[in-house]
C-alpha positions in Angstrom: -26.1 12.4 -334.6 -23.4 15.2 -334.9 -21.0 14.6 -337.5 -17.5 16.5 -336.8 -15.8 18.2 -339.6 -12.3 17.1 -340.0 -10.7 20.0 -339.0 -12.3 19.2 -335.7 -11.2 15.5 -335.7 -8.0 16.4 -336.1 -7.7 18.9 -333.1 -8.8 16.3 -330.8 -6.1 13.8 -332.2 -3.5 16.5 -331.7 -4.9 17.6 -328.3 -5.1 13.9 -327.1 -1.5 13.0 -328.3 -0.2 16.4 -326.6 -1.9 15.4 -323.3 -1.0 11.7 -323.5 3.1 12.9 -323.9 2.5 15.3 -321.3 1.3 12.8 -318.8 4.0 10.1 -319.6 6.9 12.8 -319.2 5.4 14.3 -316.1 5.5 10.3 -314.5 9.0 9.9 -315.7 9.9 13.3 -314.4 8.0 12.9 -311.1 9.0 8.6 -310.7 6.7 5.7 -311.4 5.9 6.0 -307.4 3.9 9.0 -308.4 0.9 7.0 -309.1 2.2 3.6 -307.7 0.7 3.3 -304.2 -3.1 4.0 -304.6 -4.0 6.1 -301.1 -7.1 8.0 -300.4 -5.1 11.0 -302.0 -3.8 8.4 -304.9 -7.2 7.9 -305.6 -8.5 11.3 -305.5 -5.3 12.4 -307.7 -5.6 9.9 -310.3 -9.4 11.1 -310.8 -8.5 14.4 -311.2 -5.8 13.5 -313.8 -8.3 11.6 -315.8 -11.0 14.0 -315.3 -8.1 16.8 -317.0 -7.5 14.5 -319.4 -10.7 14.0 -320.6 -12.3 17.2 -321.0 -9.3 18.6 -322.7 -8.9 16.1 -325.3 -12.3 16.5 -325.9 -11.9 20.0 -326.4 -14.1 21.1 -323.6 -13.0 23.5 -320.9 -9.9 23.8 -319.9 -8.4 24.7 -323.4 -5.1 22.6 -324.1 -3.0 25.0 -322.2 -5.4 25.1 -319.2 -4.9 21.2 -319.4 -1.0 21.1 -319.5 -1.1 23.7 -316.3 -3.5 21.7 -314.6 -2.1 18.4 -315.3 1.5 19.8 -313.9 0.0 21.3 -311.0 -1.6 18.3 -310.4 1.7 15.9 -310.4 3.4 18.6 -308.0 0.8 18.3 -306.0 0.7 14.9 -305.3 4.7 15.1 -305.2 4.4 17.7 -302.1 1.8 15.2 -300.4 3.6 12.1 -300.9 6.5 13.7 -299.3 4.9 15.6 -296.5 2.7 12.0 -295.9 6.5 10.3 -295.9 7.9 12.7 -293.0 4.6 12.4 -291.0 3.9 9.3 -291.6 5.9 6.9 -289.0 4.8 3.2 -288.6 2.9 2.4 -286.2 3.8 -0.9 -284.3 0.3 -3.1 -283.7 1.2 -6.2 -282.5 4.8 -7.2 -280.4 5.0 -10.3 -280.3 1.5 -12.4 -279.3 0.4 -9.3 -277.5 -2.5 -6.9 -279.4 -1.7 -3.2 -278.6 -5.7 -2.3 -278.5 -4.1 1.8 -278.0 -2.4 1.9 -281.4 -5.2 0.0 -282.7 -7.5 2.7 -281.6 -4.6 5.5 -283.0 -4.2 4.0 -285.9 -7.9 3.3 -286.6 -7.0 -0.3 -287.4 -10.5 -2.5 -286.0 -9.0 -6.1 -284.7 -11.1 -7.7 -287.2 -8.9 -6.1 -289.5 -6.2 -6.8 -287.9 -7.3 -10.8 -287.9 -7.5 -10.7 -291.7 -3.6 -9.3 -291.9 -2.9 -12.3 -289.7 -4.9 -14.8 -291.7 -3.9 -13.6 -295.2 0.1 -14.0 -294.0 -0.7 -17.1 -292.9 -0.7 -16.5 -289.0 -2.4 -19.7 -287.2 -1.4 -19.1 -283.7 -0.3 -15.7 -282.3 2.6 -16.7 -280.8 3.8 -17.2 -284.6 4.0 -13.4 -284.7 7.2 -11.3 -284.0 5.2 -7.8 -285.1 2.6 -6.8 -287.0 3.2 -3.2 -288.3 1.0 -0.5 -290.2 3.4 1.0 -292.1 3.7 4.3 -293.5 2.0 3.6 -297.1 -1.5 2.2 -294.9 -0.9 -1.5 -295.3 0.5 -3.6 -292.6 3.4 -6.0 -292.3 3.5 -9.1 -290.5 6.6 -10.7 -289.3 6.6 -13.9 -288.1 8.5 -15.0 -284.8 11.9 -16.9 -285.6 15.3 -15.4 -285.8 16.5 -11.7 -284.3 15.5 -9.3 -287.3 18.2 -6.8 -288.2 18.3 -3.7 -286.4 18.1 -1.8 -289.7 14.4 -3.4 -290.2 12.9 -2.5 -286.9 15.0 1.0 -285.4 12.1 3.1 -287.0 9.2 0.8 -285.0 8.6 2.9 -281.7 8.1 0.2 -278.8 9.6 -2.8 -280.4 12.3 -4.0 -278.4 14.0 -6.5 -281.0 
């Protein structure tokens, strides 16, 4: 067993509490969003944060500088690719009405198992329920049932909906 000396104890406190601030101000600065929706990217982001994290405040490679730049390059990243992901990425309408549209399925990559399970989990028992099911922009789909007109607001961005 290795004992530290306290000198050492001490930087690891300091480093730790440095890249603990860091990482709070960095989420304020960037917006809670920045780590709210967990995509692939999310996913991959958030293990690189940690994997920062962890090595610095354990003094390994990257020293605490290399850390702070890493961990700020890091949350600009993800800020660019949440934004580019928000222009590119338009909802995609699967279902109008009862009808199945098996070509945006395909597009979207969506299998109609999966597309069962949306139905089931909003509590969808016939198909003619439905008004639209949508993948929206963040991966998950919507489901709407059939009932009153929806305002145009909530459907002008859903290509091939005809509310």
């Amino acid at each position: 067993m290795t004992w530290w000396a306290p000198g050492e104890v001490l930087a690891v406190v300091l480093t730790t509490v440095v890249m603990y601030v860091v990482f709070l101000v960095l989420v304020r600065v960037m917006g809670r969003r920045s780590l709210a929706a967990m995509s692939a990217s999310d996913i991959a982001a958030v293990t690189a944060f940690g994997a920062v994290l962890g090595r610095t405040t354990l003094l390994s490679e990257p020293t605490l500088t290399g850390g702070v730049v890493a961990m700020v390059t890091l949350f600009v990243l993800q800020r660019l690719f949440a934004r580019a992901g928000k222009r590119s990425g338009a909802p995609i309408l699967l279902m109008a009405g009862p009808e199945i549209r098996h070509a945006e399925l395909r597009r979207a990559r969506v299998s109609v198992g999966e597309l069962r399970q949306c139905l089931r989990l909003a509590g969808i028992t016939r198909l003619d329920d439905v008004a639209w099911v949508v993948l929206e922009a963040n991966g998950r789909m919507s489901v709407a049932r059939r009932g009153a007109t929806p305002d145009p607001f909530l459907v002008e961005d859903l290509p091939g909906y005809g509310a």
